[in-house]
Kinemage of the C-alpha trace (Angstrom):
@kinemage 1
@onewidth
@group {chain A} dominant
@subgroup {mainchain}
@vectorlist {calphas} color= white
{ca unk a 1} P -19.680 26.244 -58.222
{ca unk a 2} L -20.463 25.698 -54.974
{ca unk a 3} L -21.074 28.091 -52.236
{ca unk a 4} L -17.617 28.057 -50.514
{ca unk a 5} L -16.396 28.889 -53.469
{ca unk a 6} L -18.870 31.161 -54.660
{ca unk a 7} L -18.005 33.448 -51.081
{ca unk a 8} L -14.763 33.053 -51.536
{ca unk a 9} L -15.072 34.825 -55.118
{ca unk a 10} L -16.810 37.242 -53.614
{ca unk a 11} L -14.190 37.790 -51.167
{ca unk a 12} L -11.413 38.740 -53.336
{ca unk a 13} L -13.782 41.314 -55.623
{ca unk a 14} L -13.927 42.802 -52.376
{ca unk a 15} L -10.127 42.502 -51.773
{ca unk a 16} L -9.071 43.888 -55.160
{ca unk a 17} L -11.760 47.039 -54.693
{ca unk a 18} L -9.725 48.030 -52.003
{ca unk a 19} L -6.361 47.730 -53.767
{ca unk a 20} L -7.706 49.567 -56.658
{ca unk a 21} L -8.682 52.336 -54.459
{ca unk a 22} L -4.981 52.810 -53.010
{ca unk a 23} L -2.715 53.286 -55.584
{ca unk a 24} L 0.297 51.211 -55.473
{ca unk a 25} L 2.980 52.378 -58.226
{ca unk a 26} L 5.868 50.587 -58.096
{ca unk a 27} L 8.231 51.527 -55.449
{ca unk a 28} L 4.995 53.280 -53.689
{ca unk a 29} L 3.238 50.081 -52.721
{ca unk a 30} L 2.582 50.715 -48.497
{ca unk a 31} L -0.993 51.115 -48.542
{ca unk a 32} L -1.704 48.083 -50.378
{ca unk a 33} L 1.164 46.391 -48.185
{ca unk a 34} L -1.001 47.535 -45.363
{ca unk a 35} L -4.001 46.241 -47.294
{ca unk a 36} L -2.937 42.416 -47.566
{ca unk a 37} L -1.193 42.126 -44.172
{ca unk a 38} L -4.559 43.465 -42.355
{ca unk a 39} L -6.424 40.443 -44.367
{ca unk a 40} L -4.077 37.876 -43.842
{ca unk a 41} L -4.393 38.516 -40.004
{ca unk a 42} L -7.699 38.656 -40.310
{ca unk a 43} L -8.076 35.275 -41.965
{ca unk a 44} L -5.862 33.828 -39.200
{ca unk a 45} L -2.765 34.152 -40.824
{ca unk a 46} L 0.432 35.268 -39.390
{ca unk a 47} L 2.280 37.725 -41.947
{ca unk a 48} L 5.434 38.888 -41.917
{ca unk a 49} L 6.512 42.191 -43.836
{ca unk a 50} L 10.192 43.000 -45.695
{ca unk a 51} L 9.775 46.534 -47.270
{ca unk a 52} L 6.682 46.301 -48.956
{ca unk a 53} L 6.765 42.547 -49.534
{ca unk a 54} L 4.243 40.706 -47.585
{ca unk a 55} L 5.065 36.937 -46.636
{ca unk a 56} L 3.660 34.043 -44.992
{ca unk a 57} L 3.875 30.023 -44.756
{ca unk a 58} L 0.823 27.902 -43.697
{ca unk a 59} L 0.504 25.880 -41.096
{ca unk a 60} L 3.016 22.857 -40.196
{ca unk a 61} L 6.099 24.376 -41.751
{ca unk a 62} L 8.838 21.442 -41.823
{ca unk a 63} L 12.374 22.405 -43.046
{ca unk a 64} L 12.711 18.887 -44.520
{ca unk a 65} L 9.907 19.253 -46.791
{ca unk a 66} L 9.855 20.924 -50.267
{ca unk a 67} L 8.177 24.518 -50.382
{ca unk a 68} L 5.337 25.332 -53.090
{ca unk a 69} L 5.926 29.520 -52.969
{ca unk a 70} L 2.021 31.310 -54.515
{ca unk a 71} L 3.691 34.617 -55.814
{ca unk a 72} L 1.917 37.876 -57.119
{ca unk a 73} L 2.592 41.174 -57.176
{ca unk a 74} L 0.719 43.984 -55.975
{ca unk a 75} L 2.875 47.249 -57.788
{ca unk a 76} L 1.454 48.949 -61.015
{ca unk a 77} L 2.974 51.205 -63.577
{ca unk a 78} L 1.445 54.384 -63.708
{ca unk a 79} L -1.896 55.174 -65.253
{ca unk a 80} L -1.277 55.769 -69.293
{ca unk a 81} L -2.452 59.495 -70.232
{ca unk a 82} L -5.012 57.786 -72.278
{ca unk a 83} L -7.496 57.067 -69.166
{ca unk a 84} L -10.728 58.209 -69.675
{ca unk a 85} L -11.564 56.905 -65.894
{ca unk a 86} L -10.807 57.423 -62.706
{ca unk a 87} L -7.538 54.758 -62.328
{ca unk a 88} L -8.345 54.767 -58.835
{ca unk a 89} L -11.927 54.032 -58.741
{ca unk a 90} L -13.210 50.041 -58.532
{ca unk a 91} L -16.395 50.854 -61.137
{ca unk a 92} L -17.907 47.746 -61.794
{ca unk a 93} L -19.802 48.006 -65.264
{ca unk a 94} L -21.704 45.272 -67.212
{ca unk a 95} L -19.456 42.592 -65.607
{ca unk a 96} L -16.078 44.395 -65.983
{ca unk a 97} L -14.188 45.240 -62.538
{ca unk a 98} L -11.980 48.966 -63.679
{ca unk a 99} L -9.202 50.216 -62.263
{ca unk a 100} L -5.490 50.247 -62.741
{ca unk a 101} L -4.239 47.143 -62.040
{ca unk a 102} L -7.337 45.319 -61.573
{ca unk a 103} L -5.818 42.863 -64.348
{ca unk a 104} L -1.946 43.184 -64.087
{ca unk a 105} L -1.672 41.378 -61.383
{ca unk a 106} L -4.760 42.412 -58.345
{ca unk a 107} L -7.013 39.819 -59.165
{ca unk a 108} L -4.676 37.332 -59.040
{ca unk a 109} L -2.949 38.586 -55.880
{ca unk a 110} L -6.485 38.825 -54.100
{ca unk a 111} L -7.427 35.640 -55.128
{ca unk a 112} L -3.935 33.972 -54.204
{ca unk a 113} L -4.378 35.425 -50.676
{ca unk a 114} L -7.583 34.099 -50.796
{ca unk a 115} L -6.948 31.040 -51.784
{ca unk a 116} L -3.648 30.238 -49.234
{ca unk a 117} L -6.303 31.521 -46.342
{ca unk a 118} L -8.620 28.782 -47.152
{ca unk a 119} L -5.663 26.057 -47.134
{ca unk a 120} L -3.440 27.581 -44.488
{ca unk a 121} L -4.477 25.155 -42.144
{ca unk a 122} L -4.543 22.307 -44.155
{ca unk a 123} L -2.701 19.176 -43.659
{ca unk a 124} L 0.071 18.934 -46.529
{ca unk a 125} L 2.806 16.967 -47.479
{ca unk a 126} L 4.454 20.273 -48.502
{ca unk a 127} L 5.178 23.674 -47.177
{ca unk a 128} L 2.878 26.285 -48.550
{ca unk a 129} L 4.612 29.676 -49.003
{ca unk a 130} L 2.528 32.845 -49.763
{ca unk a 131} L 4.884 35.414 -51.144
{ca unk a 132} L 3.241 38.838 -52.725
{ca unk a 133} L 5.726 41.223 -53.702
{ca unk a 134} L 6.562 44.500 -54.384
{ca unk a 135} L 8.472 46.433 -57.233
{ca unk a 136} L 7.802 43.942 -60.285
{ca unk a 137} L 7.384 46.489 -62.784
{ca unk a 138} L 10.489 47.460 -62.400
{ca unk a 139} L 12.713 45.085 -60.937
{ca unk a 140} L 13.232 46.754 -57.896
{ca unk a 141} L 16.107 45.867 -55.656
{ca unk a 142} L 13.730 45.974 -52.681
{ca unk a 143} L 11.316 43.601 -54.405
{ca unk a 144} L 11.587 40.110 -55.726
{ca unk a 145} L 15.339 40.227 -55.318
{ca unk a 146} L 15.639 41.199 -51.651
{ca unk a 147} L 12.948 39.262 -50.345
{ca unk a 148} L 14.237 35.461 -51.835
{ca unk a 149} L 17.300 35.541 -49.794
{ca unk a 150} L 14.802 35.924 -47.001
{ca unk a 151} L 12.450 33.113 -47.548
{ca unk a 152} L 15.278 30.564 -47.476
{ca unk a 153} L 14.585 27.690 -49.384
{ca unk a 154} L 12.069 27.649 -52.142
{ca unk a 155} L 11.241 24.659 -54.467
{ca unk a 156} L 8.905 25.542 -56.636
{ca unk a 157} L 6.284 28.031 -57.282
{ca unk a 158} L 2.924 29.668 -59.062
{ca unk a 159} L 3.378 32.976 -60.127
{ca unk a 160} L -0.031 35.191 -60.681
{ca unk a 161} L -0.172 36.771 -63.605
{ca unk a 162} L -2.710 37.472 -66.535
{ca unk a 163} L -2.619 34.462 -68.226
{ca unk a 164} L -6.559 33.809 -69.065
{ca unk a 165} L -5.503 30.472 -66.300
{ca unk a 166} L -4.075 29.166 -68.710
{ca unk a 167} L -0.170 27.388 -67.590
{ca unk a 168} L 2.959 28.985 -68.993
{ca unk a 169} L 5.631 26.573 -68.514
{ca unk a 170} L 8.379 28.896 -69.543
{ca unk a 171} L 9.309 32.545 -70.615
{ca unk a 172} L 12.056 33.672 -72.095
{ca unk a 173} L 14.873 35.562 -70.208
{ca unk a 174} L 16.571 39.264 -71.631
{ca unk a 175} L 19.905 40.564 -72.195
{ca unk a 176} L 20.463 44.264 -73.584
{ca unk a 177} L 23.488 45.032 -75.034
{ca unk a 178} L 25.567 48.279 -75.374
{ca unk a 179} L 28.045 48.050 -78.138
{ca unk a 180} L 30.248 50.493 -79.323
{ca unk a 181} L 32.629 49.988 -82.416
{ca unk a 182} L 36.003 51.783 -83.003
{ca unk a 183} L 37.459 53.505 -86.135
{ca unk a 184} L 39.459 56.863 -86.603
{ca unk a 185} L 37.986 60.175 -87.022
{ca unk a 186} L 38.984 61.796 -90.208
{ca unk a 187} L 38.189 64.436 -93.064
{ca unk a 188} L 35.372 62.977 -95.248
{ca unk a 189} L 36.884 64.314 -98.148
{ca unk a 190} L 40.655 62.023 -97.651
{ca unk a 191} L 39.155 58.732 -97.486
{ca unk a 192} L 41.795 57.808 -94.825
{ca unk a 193} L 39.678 56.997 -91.899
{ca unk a 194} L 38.501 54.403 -90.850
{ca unk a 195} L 34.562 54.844 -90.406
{ca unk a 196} L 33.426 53.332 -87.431
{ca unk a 197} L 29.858 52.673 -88.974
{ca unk a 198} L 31.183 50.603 -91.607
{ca unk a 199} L 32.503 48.371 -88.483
{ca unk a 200} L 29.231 48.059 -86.822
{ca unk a 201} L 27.615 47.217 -89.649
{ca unk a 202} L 29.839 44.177 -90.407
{ca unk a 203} L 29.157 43.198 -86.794
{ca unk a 204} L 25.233 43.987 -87.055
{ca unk a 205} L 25.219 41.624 -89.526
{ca unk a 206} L 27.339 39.233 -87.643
{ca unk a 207} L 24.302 39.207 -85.182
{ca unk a 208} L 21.965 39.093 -87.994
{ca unk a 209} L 23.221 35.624 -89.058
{ca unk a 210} L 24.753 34.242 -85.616
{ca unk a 211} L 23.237 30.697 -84.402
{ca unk a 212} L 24.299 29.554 -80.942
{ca unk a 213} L 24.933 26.031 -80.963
{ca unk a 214} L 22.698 24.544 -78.324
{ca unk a 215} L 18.727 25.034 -78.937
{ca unk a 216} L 16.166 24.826 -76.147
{ca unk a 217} L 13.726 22.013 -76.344
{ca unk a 218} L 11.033 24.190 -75.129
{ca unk a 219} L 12.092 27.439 -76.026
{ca unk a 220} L 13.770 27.251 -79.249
{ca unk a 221} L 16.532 29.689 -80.492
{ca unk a 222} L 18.053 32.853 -79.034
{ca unk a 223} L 16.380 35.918 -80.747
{ca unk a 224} L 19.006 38.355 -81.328
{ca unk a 225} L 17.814 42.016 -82.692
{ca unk a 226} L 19.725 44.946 -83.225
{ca unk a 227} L 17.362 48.170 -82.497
{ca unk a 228} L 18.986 51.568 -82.160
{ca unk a 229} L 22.054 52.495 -83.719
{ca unk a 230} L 24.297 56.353 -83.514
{ca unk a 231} L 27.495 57.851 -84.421
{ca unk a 232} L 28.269 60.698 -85.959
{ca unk a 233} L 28.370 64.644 -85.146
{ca unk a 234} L 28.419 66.141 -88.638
{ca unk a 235} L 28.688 65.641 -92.367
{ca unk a 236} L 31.899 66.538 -92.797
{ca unk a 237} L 33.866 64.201 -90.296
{ca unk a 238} L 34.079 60.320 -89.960
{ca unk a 239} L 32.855 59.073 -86.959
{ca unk a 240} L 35.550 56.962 -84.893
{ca unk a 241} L 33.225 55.593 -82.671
{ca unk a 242} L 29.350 54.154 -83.605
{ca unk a 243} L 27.171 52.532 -80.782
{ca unk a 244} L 23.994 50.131 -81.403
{ca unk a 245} L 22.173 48.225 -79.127
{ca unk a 246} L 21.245 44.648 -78.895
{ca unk a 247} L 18.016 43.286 -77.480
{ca unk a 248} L 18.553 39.297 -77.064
{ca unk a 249} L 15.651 36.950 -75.703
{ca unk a 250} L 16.996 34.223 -74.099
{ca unk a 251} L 16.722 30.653 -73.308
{ca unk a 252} L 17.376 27.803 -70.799
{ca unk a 253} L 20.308 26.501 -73.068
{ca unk a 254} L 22.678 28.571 -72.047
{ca unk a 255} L 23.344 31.609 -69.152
{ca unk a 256} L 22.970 34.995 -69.278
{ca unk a 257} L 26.336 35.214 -68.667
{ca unk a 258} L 27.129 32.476 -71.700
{ca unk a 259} L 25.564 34.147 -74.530
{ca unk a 260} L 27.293 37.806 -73.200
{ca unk a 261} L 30.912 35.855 -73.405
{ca unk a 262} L 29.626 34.220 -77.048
{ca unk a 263} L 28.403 37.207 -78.657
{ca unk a 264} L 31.589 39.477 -77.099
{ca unk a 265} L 33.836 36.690 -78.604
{ca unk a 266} L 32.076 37.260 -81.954
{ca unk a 267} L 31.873 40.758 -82.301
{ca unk a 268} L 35.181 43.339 -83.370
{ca unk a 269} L 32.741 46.361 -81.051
{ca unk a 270} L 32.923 46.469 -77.090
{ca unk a 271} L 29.965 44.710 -75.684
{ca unk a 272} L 28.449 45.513 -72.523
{ca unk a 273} L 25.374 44.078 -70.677
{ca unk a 274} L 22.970 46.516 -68.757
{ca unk a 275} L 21.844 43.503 -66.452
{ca unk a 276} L 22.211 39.170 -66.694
{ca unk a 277} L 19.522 39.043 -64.358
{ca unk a 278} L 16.434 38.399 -66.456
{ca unk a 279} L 17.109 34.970 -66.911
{ca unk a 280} L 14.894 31.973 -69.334
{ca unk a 281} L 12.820 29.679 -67.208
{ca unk a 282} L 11.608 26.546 -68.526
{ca unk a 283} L 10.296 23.123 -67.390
{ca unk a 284} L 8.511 20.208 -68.779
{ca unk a 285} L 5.388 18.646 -69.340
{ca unk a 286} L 6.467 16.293 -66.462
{ca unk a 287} L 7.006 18.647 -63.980
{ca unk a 288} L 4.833 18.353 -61.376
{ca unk a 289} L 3.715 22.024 -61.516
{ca unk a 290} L 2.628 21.410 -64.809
{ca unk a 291} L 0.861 17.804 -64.301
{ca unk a 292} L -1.465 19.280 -61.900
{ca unk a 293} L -1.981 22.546 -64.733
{ca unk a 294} L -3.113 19.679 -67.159
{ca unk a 295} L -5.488 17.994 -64.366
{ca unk a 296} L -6.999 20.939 -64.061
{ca unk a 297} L -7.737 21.345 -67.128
{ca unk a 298} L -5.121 23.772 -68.113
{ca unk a 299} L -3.087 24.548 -71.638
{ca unk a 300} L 0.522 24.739 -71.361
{ca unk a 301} L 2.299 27.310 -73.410
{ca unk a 302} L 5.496 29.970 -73.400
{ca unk a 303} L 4.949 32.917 -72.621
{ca unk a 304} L 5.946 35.925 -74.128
{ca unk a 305} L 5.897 38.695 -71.395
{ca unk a 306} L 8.681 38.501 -68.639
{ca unk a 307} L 7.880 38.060 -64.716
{ca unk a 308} L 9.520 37.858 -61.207
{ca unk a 309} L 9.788 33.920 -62.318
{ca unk a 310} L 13.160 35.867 -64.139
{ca unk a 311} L 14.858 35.861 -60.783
{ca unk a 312} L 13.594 32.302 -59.407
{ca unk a 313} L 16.511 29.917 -59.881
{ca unk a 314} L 13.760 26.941 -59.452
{ca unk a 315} L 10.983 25.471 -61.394
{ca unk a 316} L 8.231 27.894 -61.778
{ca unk a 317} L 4.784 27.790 -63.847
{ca unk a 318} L 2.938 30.988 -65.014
{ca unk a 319} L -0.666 31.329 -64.625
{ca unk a 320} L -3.490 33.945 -63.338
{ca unk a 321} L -6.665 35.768 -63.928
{ca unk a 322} L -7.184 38.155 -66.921
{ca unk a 323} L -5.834 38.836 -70.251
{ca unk a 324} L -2.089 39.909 -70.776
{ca unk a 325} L -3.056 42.386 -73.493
{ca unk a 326} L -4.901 43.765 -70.928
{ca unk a 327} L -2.003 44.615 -69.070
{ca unk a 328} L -1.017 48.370 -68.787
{ca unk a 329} L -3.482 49.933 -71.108
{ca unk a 330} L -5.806 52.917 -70.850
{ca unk a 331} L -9.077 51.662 -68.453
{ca unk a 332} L -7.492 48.884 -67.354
{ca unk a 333} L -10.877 45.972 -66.551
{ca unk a 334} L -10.760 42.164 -65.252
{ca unk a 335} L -13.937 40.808 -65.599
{ca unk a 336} L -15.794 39.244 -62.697
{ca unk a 337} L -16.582 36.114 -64.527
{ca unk a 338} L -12.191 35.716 -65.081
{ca unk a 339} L -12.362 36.079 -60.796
{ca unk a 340} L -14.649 33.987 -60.171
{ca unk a 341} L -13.564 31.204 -62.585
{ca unk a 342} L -9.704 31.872 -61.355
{ca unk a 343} L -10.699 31.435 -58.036
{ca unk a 344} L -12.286 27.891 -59.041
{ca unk a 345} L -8.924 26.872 -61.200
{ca unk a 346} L -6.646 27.667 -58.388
{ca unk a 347} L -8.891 25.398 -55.522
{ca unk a 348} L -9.053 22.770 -58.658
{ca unk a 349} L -5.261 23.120 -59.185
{ca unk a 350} L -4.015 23.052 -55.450
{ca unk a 351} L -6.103 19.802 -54.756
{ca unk a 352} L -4.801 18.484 -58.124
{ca unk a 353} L -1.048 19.096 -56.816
{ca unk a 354} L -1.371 17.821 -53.422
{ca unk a 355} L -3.414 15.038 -54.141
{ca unk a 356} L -0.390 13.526 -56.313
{ca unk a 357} L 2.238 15.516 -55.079
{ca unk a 358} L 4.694 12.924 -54.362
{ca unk a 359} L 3.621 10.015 -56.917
């Protein structure tokens, strides 16, 4: 590595010691918030601020060009009672960087701001949009969600996350269903009810053996699962009502919105979605995005955890520094060798993008 890079690596340890050192739950991000904006303008950048989103475009911005968005977020969950260390303290031990959210997402978000200082004064054929946002964890209205409608329009983008820099080129989207099916209440005794259990089971296992039609080339089949299921308030009386939830993992092949109207057209039980939001996302091999993931090197895969790329209607591609099973456990660590090899893979993939960006 050389030594550009080698101080630039350096650079964002420094940058994630300070973010580990201010917590930033979700909803509770303003010190980090603070944190970023202070070293973008430092670095020469120009930020601009929504909430506790942080925002910026590189030099040159053209309205007629398309706009490559670097996204991370900077929230946590809360530590798990399980810590044995200070969440809040940057220890670095044999290699390994500690602190909560050192690994889900910080060292990607330091090394993204990192990275978009170094080329923010670039000449590209594309605008370069640095977007780190708040609420992630949670899906925040004042995260992800309010601040696209701000940034106008967005044409692709690399979302941070722990992926070991490796390139997901899709993730599945989510739909959670609350279904309630309909009998009449009745003495247990008469047999004259009608027993609204016996009615979500014959729908459970309509679920159980329902195949949508269409099948995504990337990310297969639907995944339907039924996972909590009530009714009843004593022995004695049938129930005339039974409720069950669906969880449903969902695809490119169809909307949100599609597989709600399928399965509701299916199903005898009222069916109710918490949220359509969490949508699939999905390109291919010949996206750009994931050409310049393969020049550099990278594997392309589907991921299995969800994102903010949920709530991107454009082509997105997953892939940061540390280890998703990492993410949200007790003494939370990135390693420093992950950081400074990330920090390489991002240069490597940014030159790899804009040298045939276009072609």
């Amino acid at each position: 590595m050389n030594e550009v890079l080698k101080l630039r690596s350096e650079q964002v340890i420094a940058l994630l010691k300070e973010m580990i050192r201010r917590p930033s739950h979700s909803g509770e991000e303003g010190a980090v918030a603070d944190l970023i904006e202070a070293r973008l303008r430092e670095g020469g950048v120009v930020p601009k601020r929504l909430h506790n989103n942080i925002f910026a475009y590189a030099d040159g911005y053209d309205p007629q060009r398309e706009t490559l968005m670097l996204n991370s977020h900077i929230d946590t969950v809360r530590p798990a009672t399980s810590y044995t260390r200070d969440p809040y303290s940057p220890d670095e031990i044999d290699g390994k960087i500690y602190g909560l959210g050192s690994n889900d997402a910080g060292a990607s978000v330091a090394a993204l701001v990192e990275t978009f200082i170094a080329w923010a004064h670039k000449p590209l054929p594309y605008n370069l949009l640095l977007a780190i946002s708040a609420e992630e964890e949670r899906s925040g209205e004042k995260g992800m969600r309010a601040l696209l409608p701000t940034l106008g329009k967005v044409d692709m983008a690399l979302v941070g996350e722990p992926t070991d820099m490796q390139a997901a080129i899709g993730e599945r989207g989510l739909v959670v269903l609350d279904c309630t099916a309909h009998g009449t209440s009745g003495h247990a005794a008469h047999g004259e009810a009608v027993n609204a259990i016996y009615v979500a089971l014959r729908d459970i296992e309509r679920l159980q053996n329902f195949k949508f039609e269409r099948v995504s080339p990337l990310l297969g089949d639907i995944r339907i699962s039924t996972t909590m299921i009530s009714a009843g308030s004593q022995h004695n009386i049938i129930p005339d009502t039974c409720s069950f939830v669906v969880d449903m993992r969902t695809t490119d092949a169809y909307t949100n919105e599609e597989v709600v109207t399928l399965i509701s057209e299916a199903l005898s039980s009222d069916v109710k979605p918490r949220s359509t939001r969490i949508r699939a996302s999905a390109i291919g091999e010949t996206h750009p995005l994931a050409q310049a993931a393969t020049r550099a090197g990278r594997s392309l895969f589907v991921s299995h955890t969800s994102s903010d790329m949920s709530l991107m209607e454009f082509p997105t591609l997953k892939m940061g520094i540390g280890d998703t099973h990492r993410s949200h456990s007790a003494d939370e660590y990135v390693l420093r060798s992950e950081i400074v090899e990330g920090v390489a893979i991002y240069e490597d993939y940014l030159t790899q993008f804009t040298k045939y960006y276009g072609n």
